[in-house]
DRENPA-3360 file (N, C-alpha, C; in nm, 2 decimals, always signed):
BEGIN
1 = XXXXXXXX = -0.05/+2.04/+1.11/-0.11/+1.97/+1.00/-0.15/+1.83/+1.03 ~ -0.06/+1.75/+1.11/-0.13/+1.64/+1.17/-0.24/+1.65/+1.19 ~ -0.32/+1.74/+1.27/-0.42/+1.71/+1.31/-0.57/+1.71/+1.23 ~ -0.51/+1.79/+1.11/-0.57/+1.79/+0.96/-0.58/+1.64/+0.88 ~ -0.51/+1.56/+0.94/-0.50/+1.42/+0.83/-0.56/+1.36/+0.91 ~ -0.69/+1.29/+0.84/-0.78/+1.20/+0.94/-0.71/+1.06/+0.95 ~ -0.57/+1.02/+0.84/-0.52/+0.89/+0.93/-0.47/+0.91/+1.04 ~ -0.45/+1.04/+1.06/-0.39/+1.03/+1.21/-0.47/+1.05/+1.34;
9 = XXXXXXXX = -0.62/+1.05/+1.32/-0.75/+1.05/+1.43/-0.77/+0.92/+1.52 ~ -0.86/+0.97/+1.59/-0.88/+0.79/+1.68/-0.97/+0.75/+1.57 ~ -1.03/+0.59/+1.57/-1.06/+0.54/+1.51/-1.22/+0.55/+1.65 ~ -1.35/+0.54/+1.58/-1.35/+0.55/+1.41/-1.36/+0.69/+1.36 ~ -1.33/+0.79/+1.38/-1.32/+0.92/+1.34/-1.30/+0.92/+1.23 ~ -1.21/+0.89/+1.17/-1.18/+0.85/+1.00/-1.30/+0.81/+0.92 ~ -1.36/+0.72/+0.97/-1.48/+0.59/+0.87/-1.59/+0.70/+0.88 ~ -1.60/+0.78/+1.05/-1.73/+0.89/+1.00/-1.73/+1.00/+0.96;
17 = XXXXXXXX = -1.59/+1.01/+0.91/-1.56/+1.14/+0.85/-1.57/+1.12/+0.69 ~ -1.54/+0.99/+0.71/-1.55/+0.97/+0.49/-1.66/+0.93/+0.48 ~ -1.76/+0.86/+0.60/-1.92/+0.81/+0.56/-1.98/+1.00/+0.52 ~ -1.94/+1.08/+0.61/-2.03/+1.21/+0.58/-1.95/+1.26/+0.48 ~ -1.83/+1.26/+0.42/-1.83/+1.35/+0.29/-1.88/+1.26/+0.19 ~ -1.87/+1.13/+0.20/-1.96/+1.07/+0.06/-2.08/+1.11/+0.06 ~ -2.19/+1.10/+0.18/-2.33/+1.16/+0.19/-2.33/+1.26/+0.13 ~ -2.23/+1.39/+0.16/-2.26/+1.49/+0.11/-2.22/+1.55/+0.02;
25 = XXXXXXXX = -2.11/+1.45/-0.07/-2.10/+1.47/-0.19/-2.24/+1.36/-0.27 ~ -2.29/+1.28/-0.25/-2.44/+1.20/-0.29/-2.54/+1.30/-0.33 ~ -2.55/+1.39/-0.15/-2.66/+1.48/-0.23/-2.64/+1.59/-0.31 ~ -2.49/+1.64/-0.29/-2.51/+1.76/-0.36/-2.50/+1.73/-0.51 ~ -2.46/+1.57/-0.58/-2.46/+1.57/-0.73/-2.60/+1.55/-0.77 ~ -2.68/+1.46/-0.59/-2.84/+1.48/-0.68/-2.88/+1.61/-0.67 ~ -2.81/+1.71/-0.60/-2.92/+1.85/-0.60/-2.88/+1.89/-0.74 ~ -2.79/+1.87/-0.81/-2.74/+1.91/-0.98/-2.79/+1.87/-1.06;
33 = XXXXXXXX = -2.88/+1.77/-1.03/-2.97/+1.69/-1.18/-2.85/+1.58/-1.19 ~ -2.72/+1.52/-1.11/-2.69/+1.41/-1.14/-2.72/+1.32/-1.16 ~ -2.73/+1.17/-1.28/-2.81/+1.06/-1.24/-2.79/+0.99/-1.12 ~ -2.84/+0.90/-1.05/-2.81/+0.85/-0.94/-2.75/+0.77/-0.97 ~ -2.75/+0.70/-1.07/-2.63/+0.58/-1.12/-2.48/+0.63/-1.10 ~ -2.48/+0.79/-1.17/-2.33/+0.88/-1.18/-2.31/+0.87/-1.00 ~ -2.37/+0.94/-0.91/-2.40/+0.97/-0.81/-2.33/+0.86/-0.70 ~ -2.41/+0.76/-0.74/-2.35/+0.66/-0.63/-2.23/+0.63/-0.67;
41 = XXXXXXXX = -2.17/+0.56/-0.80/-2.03/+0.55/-0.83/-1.93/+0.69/-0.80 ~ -1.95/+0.81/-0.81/-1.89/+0.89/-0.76/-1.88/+0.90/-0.61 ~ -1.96/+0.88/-0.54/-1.97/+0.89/-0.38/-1.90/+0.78/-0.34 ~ -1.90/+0.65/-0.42/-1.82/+0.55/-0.36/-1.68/+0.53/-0.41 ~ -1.60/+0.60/-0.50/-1.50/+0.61/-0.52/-1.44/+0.73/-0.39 ~ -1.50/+0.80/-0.35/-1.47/+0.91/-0.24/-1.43/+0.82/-0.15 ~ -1.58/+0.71/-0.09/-1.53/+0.65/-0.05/-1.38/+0.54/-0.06 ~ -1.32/+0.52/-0.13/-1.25/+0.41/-0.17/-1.14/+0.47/-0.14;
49 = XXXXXXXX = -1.13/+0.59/-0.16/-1.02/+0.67/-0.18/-0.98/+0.69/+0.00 ~ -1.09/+0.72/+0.06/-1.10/+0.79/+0.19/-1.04/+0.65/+0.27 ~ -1.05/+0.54/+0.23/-1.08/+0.40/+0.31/-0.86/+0.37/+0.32 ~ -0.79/+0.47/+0.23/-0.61/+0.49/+0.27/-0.63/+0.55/+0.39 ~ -0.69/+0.58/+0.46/-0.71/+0.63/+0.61/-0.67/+0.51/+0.68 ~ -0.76/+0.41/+0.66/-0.74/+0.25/+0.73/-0.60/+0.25/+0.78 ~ -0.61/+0.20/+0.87/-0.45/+0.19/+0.93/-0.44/-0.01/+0.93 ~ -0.57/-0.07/+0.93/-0.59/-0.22/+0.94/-0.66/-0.24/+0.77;
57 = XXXXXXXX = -0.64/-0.42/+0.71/-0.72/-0.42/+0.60/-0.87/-0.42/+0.66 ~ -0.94/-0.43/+0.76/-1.09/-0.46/+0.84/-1.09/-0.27/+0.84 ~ -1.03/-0.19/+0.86/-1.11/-0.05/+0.91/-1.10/-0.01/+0.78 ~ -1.00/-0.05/+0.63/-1.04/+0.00/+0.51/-1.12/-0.04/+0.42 ~ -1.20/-0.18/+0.48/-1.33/-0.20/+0.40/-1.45/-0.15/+0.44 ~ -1.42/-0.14/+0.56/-1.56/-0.09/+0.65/-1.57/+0.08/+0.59 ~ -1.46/+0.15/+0.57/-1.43/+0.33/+0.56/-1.49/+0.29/+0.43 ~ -1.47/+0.21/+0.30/-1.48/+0.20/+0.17/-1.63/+0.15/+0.18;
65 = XXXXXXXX = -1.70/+0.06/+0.25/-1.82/+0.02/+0.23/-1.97/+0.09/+0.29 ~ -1.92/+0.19/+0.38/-1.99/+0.24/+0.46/-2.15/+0.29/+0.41 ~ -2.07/+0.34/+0.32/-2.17/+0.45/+0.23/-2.25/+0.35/+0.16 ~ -2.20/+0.29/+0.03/-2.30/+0.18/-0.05/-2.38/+0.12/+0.07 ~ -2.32/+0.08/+0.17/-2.43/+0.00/+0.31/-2.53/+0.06/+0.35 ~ -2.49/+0.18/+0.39/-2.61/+0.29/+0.45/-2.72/+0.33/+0.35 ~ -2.64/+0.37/+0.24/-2.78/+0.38/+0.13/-2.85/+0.24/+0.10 ~ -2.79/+0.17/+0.12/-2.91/+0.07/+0.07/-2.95/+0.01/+0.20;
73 = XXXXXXXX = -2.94/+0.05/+0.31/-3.02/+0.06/+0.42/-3.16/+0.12/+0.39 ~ -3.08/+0.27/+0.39/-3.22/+0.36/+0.34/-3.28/+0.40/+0.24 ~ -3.31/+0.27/+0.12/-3.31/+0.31/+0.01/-3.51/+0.31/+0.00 ~ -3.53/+0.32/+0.10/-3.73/+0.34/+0.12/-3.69/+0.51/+0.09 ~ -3.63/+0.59/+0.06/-3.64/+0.74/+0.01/-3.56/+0.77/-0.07 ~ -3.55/+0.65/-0.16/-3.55/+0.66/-0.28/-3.65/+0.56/-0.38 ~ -3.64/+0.61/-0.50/-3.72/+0.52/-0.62/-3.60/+0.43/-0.67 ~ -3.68/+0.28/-0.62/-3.60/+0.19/-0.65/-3.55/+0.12/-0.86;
81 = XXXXXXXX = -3.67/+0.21/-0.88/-3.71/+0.22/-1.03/-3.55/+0.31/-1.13 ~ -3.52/+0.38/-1.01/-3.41/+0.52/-1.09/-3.28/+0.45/-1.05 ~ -3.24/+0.35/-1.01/-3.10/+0.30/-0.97/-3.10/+0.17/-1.07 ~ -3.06/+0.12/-1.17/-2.99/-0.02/-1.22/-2.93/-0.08/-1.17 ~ -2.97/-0.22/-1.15/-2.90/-0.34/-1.09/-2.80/-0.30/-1.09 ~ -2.73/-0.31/-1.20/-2.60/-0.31/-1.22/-2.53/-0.22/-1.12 ~ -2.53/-0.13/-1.10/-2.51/+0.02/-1.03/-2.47/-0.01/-0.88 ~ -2.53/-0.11/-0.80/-2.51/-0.15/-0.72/-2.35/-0.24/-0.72;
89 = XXXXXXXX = -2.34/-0.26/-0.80/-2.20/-0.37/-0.85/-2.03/-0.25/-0.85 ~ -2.09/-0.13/-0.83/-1.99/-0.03/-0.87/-1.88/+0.01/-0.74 ~ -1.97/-0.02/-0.65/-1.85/+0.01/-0.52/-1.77/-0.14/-0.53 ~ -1.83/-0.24/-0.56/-1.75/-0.35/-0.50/-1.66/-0.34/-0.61 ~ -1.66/-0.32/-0.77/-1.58/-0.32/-0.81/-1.47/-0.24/-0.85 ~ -1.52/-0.08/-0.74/-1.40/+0.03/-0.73/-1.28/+0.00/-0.61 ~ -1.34/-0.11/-0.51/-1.30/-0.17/-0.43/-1.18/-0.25/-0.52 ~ -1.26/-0.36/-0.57/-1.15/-0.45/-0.67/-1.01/-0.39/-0.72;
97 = XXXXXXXX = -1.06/-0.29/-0.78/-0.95/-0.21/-0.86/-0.85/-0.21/-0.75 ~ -0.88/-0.12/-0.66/-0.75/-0.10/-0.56/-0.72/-0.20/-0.51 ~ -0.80/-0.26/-0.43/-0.74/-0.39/-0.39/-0.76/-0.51/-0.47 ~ -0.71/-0.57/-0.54/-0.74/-0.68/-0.65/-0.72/-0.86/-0.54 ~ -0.83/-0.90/-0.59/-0.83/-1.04/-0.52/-0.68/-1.07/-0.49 ~ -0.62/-1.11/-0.58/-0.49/-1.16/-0.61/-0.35/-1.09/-0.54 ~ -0.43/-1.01/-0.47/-0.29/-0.93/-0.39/-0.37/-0.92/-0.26 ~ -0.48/-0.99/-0.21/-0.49/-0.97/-0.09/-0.46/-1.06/+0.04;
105 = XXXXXXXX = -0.36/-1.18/-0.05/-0.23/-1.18/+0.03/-0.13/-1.17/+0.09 ~ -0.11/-1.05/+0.03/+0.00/-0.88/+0.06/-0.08/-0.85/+0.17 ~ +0.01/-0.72/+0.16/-0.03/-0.61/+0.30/-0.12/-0.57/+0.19 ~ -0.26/-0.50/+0.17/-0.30/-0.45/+0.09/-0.28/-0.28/+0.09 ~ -0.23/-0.22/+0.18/-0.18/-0.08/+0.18/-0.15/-0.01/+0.32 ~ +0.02/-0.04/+0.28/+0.07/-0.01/+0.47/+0.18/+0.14/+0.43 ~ +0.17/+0.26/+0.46/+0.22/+0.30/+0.44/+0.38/+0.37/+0.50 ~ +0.47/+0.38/+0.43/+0.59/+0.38/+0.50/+0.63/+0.54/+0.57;
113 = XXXXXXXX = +0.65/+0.55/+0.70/+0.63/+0.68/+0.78/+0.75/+0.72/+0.67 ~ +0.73/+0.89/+0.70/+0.91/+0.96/+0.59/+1.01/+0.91/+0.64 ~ +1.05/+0.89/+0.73/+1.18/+0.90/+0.79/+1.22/+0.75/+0.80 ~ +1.13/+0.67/+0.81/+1.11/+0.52/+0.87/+1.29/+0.49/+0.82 ~ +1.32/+0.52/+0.69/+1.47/+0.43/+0.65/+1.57/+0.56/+0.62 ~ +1.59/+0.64/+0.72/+1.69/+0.75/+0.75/+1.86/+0.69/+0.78 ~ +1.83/+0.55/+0.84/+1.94/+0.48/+0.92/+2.02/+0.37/+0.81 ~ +1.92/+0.35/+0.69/+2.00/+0.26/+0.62/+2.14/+0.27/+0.54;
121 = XXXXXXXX = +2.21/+0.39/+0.50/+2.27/+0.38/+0.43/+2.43/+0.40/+0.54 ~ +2.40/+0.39/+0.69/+2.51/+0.41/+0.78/+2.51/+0.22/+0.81 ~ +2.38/+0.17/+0.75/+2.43/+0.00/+0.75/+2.44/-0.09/+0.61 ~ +2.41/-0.02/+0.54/+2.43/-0.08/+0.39/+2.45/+0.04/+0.28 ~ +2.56/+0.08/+0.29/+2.62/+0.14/+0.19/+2.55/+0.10/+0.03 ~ +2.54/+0.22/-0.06/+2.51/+0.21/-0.19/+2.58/+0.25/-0.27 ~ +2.64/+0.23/-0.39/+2.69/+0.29/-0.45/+2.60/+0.38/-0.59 ~ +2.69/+0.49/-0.63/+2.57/+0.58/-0.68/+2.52/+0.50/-0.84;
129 = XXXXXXXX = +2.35/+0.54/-0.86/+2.31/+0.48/-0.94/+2.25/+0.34/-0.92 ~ +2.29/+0.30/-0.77/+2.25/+0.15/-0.73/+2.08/+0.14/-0.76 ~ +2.02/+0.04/-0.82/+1.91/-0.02/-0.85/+1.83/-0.04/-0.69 ~ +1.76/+0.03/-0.70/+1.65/-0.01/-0.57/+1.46/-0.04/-0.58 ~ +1.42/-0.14/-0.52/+1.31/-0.17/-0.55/+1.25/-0.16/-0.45 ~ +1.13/-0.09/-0.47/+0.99/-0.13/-0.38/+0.89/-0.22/-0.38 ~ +0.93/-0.30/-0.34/+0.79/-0.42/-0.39/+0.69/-0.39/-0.31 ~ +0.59/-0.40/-0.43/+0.46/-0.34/-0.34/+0.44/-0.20/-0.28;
137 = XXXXXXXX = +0.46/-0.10/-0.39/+0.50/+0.05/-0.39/+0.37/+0.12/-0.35 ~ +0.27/+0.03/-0.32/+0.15/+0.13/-0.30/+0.14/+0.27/-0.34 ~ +0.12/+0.38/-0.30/+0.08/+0.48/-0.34/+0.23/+0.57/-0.34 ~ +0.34/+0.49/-0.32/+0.49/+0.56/-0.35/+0.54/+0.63/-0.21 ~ +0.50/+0.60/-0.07/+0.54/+0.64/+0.04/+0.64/+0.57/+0.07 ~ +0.71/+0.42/+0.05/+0.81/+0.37/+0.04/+0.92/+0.42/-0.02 ~ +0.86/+0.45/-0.15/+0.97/+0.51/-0.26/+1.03/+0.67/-0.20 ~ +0.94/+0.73/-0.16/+0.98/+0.86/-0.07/+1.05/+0.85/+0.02;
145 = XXXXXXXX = +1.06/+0.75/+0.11/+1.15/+0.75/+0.19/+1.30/+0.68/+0.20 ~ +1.31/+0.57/+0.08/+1.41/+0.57/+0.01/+1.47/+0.67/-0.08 ~ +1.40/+0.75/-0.12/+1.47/+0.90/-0.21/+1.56/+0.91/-0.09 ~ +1.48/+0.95/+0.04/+1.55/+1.05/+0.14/+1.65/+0.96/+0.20 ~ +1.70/+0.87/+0.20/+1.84/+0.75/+0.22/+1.93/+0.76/+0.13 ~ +1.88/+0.70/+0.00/+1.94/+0.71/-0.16/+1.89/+0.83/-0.22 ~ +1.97/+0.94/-0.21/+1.94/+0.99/-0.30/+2.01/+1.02/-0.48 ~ +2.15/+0.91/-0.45/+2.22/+0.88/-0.59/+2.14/+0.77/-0.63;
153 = XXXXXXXX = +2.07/+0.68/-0.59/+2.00/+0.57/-0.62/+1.89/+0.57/-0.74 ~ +1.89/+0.48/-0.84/+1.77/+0.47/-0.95/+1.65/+0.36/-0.87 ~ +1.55/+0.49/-0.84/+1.45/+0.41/-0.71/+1.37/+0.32/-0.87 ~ +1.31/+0.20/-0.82/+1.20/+0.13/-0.89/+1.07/+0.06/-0.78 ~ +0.97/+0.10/-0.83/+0.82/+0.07/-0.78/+0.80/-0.07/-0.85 ~ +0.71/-0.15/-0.77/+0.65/-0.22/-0.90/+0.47/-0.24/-0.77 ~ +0.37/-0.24/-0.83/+0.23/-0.25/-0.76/+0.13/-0.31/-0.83 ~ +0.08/-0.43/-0.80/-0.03/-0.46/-0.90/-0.16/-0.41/-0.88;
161 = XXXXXXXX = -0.19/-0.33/-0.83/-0.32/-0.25/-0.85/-0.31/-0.11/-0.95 ~ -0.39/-0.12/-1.07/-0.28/-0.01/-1.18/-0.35/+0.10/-1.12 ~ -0.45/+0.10/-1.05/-0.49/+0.27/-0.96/-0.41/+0.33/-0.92 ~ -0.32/+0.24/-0.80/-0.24/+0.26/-0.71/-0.10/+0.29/-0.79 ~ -0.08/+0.20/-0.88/+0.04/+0.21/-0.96/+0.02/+0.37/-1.07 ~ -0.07/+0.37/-1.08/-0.04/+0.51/-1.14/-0.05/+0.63/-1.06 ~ -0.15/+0.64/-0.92/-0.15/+0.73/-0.84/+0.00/+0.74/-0.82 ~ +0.08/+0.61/-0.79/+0.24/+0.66/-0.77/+0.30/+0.71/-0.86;
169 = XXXXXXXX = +0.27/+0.71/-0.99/+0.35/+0.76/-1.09/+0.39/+0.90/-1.09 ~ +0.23/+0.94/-1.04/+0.24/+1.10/-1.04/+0.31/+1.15/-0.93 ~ +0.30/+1.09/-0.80/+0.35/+1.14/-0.69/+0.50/+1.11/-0.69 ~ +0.53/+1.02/-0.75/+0.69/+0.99/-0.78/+0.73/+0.99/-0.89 ~ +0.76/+1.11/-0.98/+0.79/+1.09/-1.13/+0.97/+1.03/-1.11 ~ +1.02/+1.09/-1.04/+1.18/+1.04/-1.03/+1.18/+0.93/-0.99 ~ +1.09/+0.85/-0.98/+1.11/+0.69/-1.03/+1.03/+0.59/-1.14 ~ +1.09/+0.48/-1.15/+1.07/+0.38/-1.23/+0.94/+0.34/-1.19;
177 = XXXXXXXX = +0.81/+0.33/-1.17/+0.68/+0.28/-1.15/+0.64/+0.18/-1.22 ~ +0.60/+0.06/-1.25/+0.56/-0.03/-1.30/+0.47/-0.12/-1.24 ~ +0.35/-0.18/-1.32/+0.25/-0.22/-1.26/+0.30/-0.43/-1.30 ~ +0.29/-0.47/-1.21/+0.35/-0.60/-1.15/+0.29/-0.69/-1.05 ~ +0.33/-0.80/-1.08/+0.35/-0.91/-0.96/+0.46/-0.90/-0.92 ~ +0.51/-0.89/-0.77/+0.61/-0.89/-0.73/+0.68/-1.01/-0.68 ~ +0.60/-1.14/-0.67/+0.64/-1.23/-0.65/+0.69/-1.27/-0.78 ~ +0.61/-1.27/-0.88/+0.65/-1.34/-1.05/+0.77/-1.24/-1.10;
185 = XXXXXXXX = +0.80/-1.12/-1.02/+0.90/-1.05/-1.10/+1.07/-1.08/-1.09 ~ +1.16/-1.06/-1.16/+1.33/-1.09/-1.14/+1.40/-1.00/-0.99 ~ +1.42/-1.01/-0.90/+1.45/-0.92/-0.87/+1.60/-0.91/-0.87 ~ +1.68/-0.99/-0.98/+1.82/-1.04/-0.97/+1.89/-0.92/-1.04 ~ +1.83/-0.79/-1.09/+1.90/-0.70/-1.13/+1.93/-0.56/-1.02 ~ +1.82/-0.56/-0.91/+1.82/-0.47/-0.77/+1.93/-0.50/-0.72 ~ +2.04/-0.41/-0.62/+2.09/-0.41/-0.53/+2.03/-0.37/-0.38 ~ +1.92/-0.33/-0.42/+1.83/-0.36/-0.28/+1.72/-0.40/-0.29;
193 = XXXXXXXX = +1.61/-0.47/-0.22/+1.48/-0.49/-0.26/+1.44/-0.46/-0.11 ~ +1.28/-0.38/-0.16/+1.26/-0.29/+0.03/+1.12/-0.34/+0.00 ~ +1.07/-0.41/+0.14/+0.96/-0.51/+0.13/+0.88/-0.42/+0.26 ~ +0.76/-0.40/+0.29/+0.66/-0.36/+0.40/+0.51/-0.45/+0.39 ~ +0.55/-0.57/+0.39/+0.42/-0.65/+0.38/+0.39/-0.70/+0.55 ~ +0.37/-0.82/+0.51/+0.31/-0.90/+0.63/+0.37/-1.04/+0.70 ~ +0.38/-1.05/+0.80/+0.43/-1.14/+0.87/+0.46/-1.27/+0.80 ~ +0.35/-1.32/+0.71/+0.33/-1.40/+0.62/+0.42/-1.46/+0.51;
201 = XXXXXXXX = +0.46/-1.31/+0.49/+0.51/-1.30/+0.33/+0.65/-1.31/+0.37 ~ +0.73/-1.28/+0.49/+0.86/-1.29/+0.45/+0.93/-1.43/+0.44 ~ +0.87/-1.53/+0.47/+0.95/-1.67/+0.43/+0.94/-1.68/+0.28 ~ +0.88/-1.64/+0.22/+0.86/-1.64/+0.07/+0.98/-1.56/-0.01 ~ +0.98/-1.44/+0.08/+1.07/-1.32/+0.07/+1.23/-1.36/+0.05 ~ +1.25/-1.44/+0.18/+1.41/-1.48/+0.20/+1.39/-1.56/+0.12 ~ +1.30/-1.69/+0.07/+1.36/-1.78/-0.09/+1.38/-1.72/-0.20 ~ +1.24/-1.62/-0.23/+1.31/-1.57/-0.33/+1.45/-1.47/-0.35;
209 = XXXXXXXX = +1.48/-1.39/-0.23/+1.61/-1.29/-0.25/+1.73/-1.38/-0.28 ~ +1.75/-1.53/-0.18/+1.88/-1.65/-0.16/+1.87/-1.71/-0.33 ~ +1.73/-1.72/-0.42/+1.72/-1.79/-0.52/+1.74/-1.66/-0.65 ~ +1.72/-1.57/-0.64/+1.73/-1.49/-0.77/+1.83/-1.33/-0.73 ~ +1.86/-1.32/-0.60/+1.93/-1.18/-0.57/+2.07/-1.24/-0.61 ~ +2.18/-1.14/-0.60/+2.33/-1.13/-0.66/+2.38/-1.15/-0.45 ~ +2.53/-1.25/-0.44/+2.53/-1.21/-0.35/+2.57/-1.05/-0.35 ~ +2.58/-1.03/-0.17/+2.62/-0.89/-0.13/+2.50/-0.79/-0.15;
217 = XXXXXXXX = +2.43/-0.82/-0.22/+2.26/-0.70/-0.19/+2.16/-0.74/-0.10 ~ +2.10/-0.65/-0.08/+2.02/-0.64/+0.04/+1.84/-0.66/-0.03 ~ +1.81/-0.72/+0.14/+1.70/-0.74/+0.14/+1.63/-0.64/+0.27 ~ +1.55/-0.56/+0.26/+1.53/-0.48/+0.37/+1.36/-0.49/+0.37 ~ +1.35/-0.53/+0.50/+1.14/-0.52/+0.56/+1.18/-0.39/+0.70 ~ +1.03/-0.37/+0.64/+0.99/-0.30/+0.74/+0.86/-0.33/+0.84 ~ +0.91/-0.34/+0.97/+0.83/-0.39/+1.09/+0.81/-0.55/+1.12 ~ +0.80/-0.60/+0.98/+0.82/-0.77/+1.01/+0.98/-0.83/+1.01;
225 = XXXXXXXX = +0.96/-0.95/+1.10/+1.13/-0.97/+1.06/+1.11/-1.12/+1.01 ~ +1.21/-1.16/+0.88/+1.23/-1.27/+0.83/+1.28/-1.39/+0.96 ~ +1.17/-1.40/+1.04/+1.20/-1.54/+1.16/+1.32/-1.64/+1.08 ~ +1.28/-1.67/+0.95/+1.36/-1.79/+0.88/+1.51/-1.78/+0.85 ~ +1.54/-1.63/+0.87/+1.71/-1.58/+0.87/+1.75/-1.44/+0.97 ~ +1.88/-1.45/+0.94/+1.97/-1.39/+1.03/+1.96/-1.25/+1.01 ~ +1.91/-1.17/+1.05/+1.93/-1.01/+0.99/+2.15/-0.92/+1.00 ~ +2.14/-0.88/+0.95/+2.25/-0.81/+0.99/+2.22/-0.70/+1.09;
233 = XXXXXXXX = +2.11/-0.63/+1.07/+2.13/-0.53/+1.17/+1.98/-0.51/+1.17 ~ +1.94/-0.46/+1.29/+1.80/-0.44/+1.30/+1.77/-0.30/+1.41 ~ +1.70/-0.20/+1.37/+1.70/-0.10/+1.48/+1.52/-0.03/+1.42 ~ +1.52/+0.05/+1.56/+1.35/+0.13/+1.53/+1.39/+0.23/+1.51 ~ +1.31/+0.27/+1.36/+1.36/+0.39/+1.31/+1.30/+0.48/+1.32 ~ +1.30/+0.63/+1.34/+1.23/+0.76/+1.37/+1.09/+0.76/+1.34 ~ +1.05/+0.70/+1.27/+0.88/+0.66/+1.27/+0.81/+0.58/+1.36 ~ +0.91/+0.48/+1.45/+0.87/+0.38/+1.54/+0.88/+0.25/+1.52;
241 = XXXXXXXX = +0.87/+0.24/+1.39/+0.92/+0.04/+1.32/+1.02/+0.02/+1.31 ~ +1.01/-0.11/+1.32/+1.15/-0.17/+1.36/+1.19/-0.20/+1.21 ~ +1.33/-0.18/+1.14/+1.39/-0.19/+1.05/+1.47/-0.34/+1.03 ~ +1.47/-0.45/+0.95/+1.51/-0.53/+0.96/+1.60/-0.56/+0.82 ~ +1.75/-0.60/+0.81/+1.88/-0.58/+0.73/+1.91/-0.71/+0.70 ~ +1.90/-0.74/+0.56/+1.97/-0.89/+0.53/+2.04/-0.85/+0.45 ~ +2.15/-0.95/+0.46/+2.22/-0.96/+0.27/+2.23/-1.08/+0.28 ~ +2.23/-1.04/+0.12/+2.25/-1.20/+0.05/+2.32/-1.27/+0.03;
249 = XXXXXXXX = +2.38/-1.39/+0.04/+2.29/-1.48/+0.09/+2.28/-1.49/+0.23 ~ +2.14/-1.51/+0.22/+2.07/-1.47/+0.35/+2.06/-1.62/+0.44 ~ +2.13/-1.61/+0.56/+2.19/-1.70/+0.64/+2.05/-1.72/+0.72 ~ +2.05/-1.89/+0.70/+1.92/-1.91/+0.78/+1.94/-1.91/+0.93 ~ +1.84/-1.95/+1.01/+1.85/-1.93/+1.15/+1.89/-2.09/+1.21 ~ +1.94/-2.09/+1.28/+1.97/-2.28/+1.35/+1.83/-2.33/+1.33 ~ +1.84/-2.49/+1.30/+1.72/-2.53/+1.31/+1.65/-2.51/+1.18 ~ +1.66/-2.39/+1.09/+1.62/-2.38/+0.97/+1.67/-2.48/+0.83;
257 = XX = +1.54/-2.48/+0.78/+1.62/-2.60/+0.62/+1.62/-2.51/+0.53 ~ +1.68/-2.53/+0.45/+1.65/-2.44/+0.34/+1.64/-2.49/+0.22;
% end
């Protein structure tokens, strides 16, 4: 089945495999009498969708833009008269949706392998019913893989893209899903908070867990490590990333201010 999921292809196999099913989903809505207005917003949502292949934020704009680019490359075979300005405006803002200005900050969509957090609960015990969060739940592949660790755990999502936040809804009904800022949110009622962003974001990460977490809960990244504090335990988990273990309060490194 691997070899069926084009995230798992060389690159760019992916970007020419979604540029040709948008083309040929394009023609076949114009062989139906679709309007071209319908037409191109449908072909570029394919795209949009296709562009979760991205493994980098650069190879998921390119998978997502390919199509709108190429047609208005070739737009001498078509009647420039049958497309509305406006219409042109529709990929970039199917784009928006998923990825929203305001979170492209964040990782904008990194997904967590199954197995990635198999090892946590032999380093941080939960007790059943414990509160767990995914900041930044993207399409709920985090939350799946904390199911498979905690499975007495009340998992919680939170995602500010409400596409994405509701694609998880459905793929994870046994959890709490909510559409959020994860930085503006409390996270003082979690006994875990499970972060997969960017190198960037975790100094932000350790102020806010030391300023609003309970001691004794955890802060857990995946593949980045908080440079600014001491992990408890850190190991590569059966997906290949390195797993990184705080609690709180989270002890800075020598040399650190806090």
């Amino acid at each position: 089945m691997r070899r069926l999921n084009p995230a798992h292809w060389q690159w760019p196999l992916p970007a020419v495999f979604a540029w040709a099913a948008c083309w040929a989903l394009f023609r076949a809505l114009l062989g139906q009498g679709v309007a071209l207005s319908w037409a191109l917003g449908l072909s570029s949502a394919l795209g949009v969708a296709c562009s979760l292949w991205g493994a980098t934020w650069w190879r998921r704009l390119l998978i997502a833009g390919g199509f709108p680019l190429s047609l208005l490359v070739s737009l001498s075979t078509l009647s420039a008269e049958s497309l509305p300005a406006w219409a042109w405006l529709l990929p970039l803002a199917l784009l928006l949706l998923v990825y929203p200005v305001n979170a492209w900050r964040d990782a904008p969509l990194f997904p967590t392998p199954p197995n990635a957090l198999a090892e946590l609960p032999a380093h941080s015990p939960l007790p059943v019913g414990a509160h767990v969060l995914d900041a930044g739940c993207g399409l709920g592949h985090g939350l799946q893989a904390l199911r498979l660790a905690y499975p007495q755990a009340e998992l919680h999502g939170m995602e500010w893209s409400w596409p994405l936040r509701l694609l998880c809804g459905l793929r994870c009904p046994w959890a709490r899903v909510t559409r959020g800022d994860i930085w503006r949110a409390n996270w003082s009622t979690y006994d875990m908070v499970y972060l997969f962003q960017r190198p960037e974001s975790m100094a932000r990460a350790v102020a806010k867990a030391n300023a609003e977490m309970r001691p004794g809960t955890w802060l857990v990244s995946l593949e980045f490590e908080a440079t600014s504090a001491a992990p408890v335990a850190h190991w590569r988990g059966p997906g290949g990333k390195m797993v990184w273990l705080y609690q709180v309060p989270l002890p800075l490194q020598p040399g650190e201010i806090a």
